[in-house]
FIRO-866616 format. One record per residue: x, y, z of N, C-alpha, C in turn; residue number from 0. Coordinates in steps of 0.02 Angstrom, whole numbers, plus 50000, padded with zeros to 5 digits. Example, Ala and Ser with C-alpha at 12.3 -4.5 7.8 and 13.67 -1.06 7.14 Angstrom:
REM residues 2
50660/49716/50390/50615/49775/50390/50660/49835/50390/0 $
50642/49888/50354/50684/49947/50357/50645/50002/50394/1 $
***
This chain:
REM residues 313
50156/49800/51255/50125/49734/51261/50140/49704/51329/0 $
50078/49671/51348/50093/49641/51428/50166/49590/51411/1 $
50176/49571/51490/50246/49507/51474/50190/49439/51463/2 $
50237/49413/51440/50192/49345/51419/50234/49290/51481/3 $
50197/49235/51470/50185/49173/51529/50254/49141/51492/4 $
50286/49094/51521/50308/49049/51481/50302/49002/51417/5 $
50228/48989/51448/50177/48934/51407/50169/48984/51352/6 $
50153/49037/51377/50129/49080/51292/50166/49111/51258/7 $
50239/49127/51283/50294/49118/51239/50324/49075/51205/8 $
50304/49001/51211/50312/48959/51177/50270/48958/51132/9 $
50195/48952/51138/50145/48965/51084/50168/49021/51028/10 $
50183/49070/51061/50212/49132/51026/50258/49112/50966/11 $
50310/49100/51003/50371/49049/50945/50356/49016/50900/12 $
50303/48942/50932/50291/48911/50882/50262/48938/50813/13 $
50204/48976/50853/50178/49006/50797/50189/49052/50733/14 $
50246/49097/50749/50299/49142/50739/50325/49078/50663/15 $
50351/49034/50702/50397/48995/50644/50359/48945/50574/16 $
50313/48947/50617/50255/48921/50574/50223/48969/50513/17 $
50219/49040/50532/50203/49105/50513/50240/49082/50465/18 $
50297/49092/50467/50365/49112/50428/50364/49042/50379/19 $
50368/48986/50394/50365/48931/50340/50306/48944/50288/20 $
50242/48949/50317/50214/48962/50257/50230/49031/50214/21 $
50263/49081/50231/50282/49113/50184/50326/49095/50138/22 $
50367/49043/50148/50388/49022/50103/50381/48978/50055/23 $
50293/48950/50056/50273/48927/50023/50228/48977/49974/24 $
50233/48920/49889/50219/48948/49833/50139/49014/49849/25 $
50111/48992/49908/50039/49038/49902/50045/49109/49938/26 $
50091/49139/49959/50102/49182/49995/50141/49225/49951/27 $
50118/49296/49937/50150/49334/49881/50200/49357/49922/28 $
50257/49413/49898/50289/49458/49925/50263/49517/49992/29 $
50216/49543/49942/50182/49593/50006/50131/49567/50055/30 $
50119/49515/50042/50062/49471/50103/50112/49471/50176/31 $
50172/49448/50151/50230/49423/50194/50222/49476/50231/32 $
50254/49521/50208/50285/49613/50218/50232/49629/50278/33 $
50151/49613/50266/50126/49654/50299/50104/49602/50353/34 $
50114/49537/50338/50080/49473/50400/50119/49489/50433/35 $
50206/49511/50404/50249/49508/50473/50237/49555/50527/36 $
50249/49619/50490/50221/49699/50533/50145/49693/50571/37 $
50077/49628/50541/50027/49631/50577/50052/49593/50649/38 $
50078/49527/50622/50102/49484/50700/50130/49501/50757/39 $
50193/49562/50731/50215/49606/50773/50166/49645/50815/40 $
50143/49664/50763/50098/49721/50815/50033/49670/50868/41 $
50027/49617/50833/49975/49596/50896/50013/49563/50934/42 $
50042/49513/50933/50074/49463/50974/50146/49459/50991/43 $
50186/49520/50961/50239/49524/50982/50302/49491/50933/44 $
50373/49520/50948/50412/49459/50909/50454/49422/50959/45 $
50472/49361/50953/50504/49322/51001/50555/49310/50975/46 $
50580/49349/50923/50655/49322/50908/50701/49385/50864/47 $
50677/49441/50906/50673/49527/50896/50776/49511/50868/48 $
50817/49498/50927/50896/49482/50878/50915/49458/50848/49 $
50907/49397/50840/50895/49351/50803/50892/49350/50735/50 $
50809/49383/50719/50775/49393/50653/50836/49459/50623/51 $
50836/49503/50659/50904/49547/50648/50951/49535/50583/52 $
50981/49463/50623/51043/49444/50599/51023/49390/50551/53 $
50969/49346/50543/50915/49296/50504/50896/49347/50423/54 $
50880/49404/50461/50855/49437/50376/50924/49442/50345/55 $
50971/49503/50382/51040/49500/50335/51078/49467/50285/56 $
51074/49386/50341/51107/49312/50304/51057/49294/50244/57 $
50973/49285/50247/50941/49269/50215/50929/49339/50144/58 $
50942/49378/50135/50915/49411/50094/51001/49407/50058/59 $
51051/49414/50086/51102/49392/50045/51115/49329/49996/60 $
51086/49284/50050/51077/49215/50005/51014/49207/49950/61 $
50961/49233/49975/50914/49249/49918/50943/49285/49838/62 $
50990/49308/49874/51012/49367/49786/51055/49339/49759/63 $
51092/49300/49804/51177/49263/49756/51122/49191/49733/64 $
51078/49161/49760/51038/49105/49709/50991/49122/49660/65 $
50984/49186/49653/50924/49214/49595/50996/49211/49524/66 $
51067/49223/49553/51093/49236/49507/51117/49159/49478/67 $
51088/49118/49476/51086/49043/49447/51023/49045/49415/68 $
50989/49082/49400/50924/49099/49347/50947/49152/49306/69 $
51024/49176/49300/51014/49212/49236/51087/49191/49205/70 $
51102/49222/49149/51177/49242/49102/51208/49292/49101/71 $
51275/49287/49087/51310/49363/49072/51289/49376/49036/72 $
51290/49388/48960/51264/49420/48936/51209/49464/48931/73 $
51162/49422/48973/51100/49474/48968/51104/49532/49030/74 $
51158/49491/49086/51165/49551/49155/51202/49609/49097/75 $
51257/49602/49072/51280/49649/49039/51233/49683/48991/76 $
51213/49661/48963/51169/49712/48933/51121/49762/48980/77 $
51090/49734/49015/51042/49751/49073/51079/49802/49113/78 $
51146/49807/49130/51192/49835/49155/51214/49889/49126/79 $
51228/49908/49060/51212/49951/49008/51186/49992/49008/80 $
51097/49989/49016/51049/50018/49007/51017/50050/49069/81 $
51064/50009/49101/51033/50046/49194/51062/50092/49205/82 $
51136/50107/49170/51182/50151/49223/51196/50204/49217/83 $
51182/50245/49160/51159/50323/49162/51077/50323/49180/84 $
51055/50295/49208/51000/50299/49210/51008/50327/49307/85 $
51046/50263/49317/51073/50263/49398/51101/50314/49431/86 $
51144/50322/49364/51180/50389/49413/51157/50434/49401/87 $
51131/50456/49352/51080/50535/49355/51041/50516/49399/88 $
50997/50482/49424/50948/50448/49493/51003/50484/49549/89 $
51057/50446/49542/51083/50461/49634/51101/50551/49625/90 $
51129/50540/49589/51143/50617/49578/51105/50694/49586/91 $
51032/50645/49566/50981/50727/49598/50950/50715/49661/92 $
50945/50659/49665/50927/50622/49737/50959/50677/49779/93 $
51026/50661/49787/51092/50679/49826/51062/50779/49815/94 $
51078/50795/49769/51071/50884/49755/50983/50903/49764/95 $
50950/50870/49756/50860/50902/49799/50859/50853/49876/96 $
50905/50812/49897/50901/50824/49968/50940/50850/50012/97 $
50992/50885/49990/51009/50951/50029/50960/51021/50022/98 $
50941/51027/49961/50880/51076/49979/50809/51068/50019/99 $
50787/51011/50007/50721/51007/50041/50775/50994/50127/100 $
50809/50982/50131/50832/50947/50213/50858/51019/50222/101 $
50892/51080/50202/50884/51134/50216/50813/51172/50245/102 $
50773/51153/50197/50713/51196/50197/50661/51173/50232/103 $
50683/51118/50292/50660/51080/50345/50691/51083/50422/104 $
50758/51129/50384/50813/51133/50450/50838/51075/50475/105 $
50854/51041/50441/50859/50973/50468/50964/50963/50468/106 $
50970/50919/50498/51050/50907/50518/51061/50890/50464/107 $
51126/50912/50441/51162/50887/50377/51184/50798/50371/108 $
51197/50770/50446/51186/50700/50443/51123/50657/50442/109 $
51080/50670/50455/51037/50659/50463/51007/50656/50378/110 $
50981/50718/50338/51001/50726/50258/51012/50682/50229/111 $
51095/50699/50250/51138/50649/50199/51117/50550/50219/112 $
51095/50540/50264/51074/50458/50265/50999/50449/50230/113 $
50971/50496/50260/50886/50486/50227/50932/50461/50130/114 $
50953/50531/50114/50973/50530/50042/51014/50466/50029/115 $
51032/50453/50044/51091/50399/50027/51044/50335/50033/116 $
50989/50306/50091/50961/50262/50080/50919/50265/50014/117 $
50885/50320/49998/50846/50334/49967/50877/50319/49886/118 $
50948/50366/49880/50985/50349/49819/51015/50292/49793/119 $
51029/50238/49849/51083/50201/49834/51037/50121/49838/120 $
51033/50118/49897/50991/50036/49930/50979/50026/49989/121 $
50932/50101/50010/50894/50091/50075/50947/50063/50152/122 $
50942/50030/50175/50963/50012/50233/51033/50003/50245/123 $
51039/49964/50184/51099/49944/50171/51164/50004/50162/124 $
51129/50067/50114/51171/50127/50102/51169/50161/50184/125 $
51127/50154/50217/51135/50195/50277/51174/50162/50321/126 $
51182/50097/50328/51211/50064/50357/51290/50073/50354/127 $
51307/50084/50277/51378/50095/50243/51404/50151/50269/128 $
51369/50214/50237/51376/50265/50245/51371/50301/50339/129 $
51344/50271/50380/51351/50289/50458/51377/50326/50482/130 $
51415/50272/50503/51509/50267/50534/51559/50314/50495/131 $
51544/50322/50410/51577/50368/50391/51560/50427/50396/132 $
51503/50452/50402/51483/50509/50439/51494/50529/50524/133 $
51503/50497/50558/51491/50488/50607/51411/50499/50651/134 $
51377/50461/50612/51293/50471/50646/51286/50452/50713/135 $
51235/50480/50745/51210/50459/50803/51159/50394/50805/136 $
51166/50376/50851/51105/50300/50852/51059/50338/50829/137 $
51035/50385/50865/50967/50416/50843/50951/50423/50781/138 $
51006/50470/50743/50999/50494/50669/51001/50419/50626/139 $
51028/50361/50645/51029/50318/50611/50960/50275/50628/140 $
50936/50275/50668/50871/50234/50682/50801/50261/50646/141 $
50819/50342/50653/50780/50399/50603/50773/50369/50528/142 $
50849/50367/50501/50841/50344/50442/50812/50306/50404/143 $
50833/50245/50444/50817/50169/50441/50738/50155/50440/144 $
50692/50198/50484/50639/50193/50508/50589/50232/50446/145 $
50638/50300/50424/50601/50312/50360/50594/50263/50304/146 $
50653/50241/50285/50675/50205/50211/50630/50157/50243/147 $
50617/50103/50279/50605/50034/50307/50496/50051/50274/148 $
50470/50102/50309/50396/50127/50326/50395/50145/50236/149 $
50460/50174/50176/50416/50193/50123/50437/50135/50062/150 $
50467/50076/50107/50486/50023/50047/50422/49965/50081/151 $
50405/49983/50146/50338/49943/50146/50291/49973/50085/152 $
50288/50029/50098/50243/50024/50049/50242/50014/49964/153 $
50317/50051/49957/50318/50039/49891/50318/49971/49862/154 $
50314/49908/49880/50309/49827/49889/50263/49833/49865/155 $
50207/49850/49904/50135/49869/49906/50113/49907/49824/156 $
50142/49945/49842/50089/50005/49775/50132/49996/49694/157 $
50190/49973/49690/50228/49989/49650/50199/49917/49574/158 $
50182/49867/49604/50158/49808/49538/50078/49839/49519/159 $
50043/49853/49547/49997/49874/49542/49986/49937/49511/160 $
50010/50001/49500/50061/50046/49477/50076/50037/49403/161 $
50123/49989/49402/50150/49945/49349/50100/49933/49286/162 $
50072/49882/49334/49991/49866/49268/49965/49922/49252/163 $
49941/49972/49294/49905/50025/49276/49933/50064/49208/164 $
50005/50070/49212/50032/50113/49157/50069/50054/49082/165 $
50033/49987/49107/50048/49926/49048/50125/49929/49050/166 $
50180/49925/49110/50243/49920/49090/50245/49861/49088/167 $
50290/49865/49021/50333/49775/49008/50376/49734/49083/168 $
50392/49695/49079/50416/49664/49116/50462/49685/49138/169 $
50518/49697/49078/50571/49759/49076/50588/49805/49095/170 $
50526/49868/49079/50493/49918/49110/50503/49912/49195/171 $
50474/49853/49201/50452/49876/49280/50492/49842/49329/172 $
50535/49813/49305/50605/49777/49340/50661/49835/49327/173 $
50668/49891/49282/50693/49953/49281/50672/49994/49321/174 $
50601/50023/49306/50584/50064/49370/50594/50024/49433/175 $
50560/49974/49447/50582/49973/49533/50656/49979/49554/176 $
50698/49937/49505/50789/49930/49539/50796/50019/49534/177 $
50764/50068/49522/50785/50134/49523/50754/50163/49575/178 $
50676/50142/49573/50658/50186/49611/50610/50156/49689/179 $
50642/50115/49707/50600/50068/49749/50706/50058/49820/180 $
50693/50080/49881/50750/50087/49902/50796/50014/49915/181 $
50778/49984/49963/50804/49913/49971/50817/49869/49931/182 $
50858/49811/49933/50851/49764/49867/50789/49707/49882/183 $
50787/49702/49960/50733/49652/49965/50666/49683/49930/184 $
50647/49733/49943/50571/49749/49923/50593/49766/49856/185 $
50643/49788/49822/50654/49778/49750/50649/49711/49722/186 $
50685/49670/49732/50654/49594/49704/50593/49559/49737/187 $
50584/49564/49798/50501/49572/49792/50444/49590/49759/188 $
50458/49655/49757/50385/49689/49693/50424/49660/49637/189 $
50478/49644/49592/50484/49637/49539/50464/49548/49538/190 $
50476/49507/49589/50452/49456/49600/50378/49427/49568/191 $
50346/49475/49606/50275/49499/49600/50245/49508/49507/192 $
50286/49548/49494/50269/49552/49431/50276/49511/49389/193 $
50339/49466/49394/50359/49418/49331/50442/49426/49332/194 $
50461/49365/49299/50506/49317/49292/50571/49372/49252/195 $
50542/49400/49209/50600/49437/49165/50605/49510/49220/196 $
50558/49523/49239/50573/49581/49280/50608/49571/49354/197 $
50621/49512/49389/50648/49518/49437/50731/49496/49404/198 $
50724/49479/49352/50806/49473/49335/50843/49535/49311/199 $
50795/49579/49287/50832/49657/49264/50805/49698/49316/200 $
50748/49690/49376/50770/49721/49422/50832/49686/49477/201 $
50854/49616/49469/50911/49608/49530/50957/49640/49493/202 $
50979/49624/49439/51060/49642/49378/51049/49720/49419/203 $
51023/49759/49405/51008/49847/49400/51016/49865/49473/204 $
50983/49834/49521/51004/49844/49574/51066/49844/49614/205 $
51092/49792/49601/51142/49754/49652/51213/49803/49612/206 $
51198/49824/49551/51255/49858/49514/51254/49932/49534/207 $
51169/49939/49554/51158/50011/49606/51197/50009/49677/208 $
51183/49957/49707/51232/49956/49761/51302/49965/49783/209 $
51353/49947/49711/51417/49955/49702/51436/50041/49724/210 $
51357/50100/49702/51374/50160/49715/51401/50165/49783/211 $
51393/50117/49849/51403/50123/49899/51473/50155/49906/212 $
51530/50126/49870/51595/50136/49870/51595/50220/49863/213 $
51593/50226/49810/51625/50312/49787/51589/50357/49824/214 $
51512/50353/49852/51488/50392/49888/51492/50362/49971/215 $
51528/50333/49993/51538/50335/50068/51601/50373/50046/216 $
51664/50373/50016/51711/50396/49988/51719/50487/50003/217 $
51665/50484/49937/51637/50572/49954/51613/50605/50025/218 $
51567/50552/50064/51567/50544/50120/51594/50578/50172/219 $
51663/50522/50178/51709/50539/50200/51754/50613/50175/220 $
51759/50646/50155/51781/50694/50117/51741/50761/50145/221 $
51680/50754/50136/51624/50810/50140/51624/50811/50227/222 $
51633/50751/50270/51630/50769/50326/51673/50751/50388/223 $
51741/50755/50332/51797/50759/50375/51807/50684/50419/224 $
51791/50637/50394/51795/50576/50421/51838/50517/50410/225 $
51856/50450/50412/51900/50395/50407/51869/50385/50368/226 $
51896/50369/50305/51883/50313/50236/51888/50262/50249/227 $
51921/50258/50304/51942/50164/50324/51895/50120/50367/228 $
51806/50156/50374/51758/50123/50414/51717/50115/50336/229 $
51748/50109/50277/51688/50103/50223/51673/50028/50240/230 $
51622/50020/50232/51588/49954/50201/51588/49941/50134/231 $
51611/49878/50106/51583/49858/50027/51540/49808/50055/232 $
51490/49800/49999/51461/49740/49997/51461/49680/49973/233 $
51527/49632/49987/51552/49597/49939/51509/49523/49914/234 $
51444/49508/49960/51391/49460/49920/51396/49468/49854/235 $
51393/49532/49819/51396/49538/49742/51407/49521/49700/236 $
51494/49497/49756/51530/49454/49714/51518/49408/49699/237 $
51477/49354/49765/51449/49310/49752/51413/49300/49692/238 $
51371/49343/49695/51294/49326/49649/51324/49346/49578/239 $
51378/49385/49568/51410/49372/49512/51437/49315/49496/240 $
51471/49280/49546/51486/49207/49520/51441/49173/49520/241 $
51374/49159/49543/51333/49104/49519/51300/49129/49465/242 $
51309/49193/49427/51291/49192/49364/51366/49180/49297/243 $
51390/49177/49305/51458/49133/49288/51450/49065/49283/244 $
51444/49030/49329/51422/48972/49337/51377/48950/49296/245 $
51314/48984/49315/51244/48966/49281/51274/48988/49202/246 $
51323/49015/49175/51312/49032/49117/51363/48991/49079/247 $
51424/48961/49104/51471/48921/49058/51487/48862/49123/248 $
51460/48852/49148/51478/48787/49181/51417/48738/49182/249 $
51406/48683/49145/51365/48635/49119/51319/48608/49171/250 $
51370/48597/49233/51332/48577/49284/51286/48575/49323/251 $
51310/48647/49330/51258/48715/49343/51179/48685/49332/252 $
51137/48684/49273/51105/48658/49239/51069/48595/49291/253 $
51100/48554/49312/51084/48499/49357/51045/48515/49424/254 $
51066/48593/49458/51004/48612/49493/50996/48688/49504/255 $
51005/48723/49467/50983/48775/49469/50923/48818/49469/256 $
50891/48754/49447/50795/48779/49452/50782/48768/49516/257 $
50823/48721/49526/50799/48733/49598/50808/48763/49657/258 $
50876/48768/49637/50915/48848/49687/50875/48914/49681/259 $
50853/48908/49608/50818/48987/49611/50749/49000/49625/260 $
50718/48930/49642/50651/48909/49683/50668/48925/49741/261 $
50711/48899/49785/50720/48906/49855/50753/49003/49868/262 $
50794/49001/49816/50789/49093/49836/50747/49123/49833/263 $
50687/49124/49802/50622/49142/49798/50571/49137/49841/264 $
50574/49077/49874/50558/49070/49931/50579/49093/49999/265 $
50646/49099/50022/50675/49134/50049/50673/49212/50041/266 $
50654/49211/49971/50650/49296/49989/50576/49329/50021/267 $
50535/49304/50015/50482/49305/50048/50456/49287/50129/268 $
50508/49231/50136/50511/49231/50207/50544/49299/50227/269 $
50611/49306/50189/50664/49382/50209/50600/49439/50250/270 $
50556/49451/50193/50521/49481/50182/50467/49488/50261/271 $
50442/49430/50264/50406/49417/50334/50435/49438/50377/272 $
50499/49420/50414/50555/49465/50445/50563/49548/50463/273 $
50579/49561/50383/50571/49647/50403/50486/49656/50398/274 $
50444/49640/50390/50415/49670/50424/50392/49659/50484/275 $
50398/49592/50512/50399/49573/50567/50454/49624/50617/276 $
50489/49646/50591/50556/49696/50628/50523/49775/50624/277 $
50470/49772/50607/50436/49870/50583/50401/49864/50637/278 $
50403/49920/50691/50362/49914/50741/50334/49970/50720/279 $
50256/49985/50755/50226/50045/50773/50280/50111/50800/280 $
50302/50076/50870/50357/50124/50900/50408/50143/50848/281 $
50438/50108/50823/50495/50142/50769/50468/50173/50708/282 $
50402/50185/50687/50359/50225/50650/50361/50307/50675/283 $
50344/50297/50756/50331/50360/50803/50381/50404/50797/284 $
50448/50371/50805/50505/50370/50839/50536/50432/50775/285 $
50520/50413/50698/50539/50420/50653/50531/50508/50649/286 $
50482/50535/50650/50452/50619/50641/50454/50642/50588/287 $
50410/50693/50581/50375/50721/50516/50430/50732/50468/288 $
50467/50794/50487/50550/50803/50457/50556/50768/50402/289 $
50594/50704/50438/50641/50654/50397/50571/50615/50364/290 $
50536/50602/50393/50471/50562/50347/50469/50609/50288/291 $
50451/50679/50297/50451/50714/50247/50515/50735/50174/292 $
50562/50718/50208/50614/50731/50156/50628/50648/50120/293 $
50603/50610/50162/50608/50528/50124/50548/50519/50077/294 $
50450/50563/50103/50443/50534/50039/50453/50592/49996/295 $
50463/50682/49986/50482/50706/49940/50520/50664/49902/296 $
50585/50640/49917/50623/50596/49862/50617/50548/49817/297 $
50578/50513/49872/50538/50459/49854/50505/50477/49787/298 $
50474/50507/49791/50410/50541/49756/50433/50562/49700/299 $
50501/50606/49712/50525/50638/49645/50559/50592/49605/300 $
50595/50526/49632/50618/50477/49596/50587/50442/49562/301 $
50532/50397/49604/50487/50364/49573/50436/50399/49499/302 $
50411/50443/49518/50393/50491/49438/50427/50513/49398/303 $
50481/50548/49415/50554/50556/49349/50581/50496/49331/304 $
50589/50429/49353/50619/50387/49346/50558/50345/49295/305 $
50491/50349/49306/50441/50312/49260/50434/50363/49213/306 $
50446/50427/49219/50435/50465/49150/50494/50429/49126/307 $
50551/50444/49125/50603/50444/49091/50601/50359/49035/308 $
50556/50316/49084/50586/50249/49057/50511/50238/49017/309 $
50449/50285/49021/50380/50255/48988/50423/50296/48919/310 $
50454/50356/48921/50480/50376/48849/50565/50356/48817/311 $
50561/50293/48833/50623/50288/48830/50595/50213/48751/312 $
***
């Protein structure tokens, strides 16, 4: 893109922030966001490329710890239950068919192991964890990132639509996505999308998917001779576990929690505008057939074993 004038980097901005407010209003779905952001990028550029960086991180954390003032323990526990042999047989073949297909691509064993791990665990976030305990290269990690980032655009996209086609319950399809959809943003997004009971058993299912981060950076470390002591936890969790605590025996709670879980909702959609406002063309390029190819094999094999398993369940 040419450099821009002063004057039209201000236009740029303004416009940019303006973009972004109306996504957070009630008329702007999840995937409208996803893809206005990645269109704006690509024509006009982003003017707040570090920034938005460090803007999605804070915001998609705070989006998940206020969704959890729209539900109860009880029902996370139950929901929690029913996800978690479900989860770990998920990460578990994830993890054992992407050492074969990433063999049978010749591909670096680090390199593999992050595609897999975003893919198994929570997209960006697992690659992010898992890195440093591998010791990845910028490269191999931008690889990653660039796969998981290009097939949770789409799955945003194809996955509610999907949904209807095969009549899943609400239930249904807030299960399949927290399994088979990588990130948590585009997981409560599409489950967003669908309805009210499904973004609460896809956040519960997810965010309890994320905890895998621990034992498999762990293994991690183990398999490739590395420091245990660069793990990441993700301790928001904790958070969003306590505002469902709250929301569930503290009275007060009650006094605004509809409206906390309005404004996370909203926020998650702006989140949303962001990364894709952060997906460039170039980091599409950058990505190569390879690792594109072993992200959507997985993809592919999760998302269909994971809706068989739950249309006969």
């Amino acid at each position: 893109m040419q450099t821009l004038t002063l004057k039209e980097r201000g236009f740029q901005k303004i416009i940019f922030i303006g973009a972004l407010l109306v996504c957070a209003t009630p008329w702007i779905s999840a995937p409208v966001a996803l893809v206005g952001g990645f269109l704006f990028t690509y024509c006009w550029g982003h003017p707040f490329q570090q920034l938005g960086r460090k803007a999605t991180g804070w915001l998609l954390k705070a989006s998940v710890v206020g969704l959890g003032f729209g539900m109860n323990l009880p029902q996370v526990i139950r929901v929690g239950k029913e996800g978690l042999v479900l989860t770990a047989a998920s990460i578990g073949a994830v993890f054992v068919l992407g050492v074969v297909v990433g063999k049978l691509l010749h591909m670096s064993g680090r390199s593999t192991h992050l595609v897999s791990s975003g893919t198994a665990i929570c997209g960006g976030s697992a690659i992010a964890a898992v890195a440093p305990v591998v010791n990845a290269s910028e490269k191999e990690i931008s690889v990653a990132l660039g796969t998981v980032f290009l097939l949770n655009a789409v799955a945003l996209v194809v996955f509610p639509p999907v949904g209807h086609f095969f009549h899943l319950s609400q239930h249904q399809f807030g299960l399949w996505s927290a399994i088979a959809i990588h990130d948590t943003s585009s997981v409560v997004g599409a489950a967003a999308t669908y309805g009210q009971q499904a973004l609460q058993v896809a956040t519960t299912v997810k965010l309890a998917r994320a905890l895998w981060i621990i034992p498999v950076s762990l293994l991690s470390a183990l398999v490739f001779k590395s420091d245990a002591k660069k793990i990441s936890i993700p301790w928001f969790i904790a958070l969003f576990m306590g505002a469902i605590l709250a929301n569930s025996y503290l009275s007060f709670a009650g006094l605004f929690n509809t409206q906390v879980v309005a404004a996370s909702k909203a926020a998650l959609v702006a989140t949303l505008f962001l990364i894709g406002a952060g997906l460039s063309v170039e980091q599409i390029k950058a990505v190569g057939w390879k690792p594109l190819a072993l992200g959507v094999v997985l993809w592919c094999f999760i998302a269909v074993a994971s809706l068989l398993v739950i249309l006969h369940l």
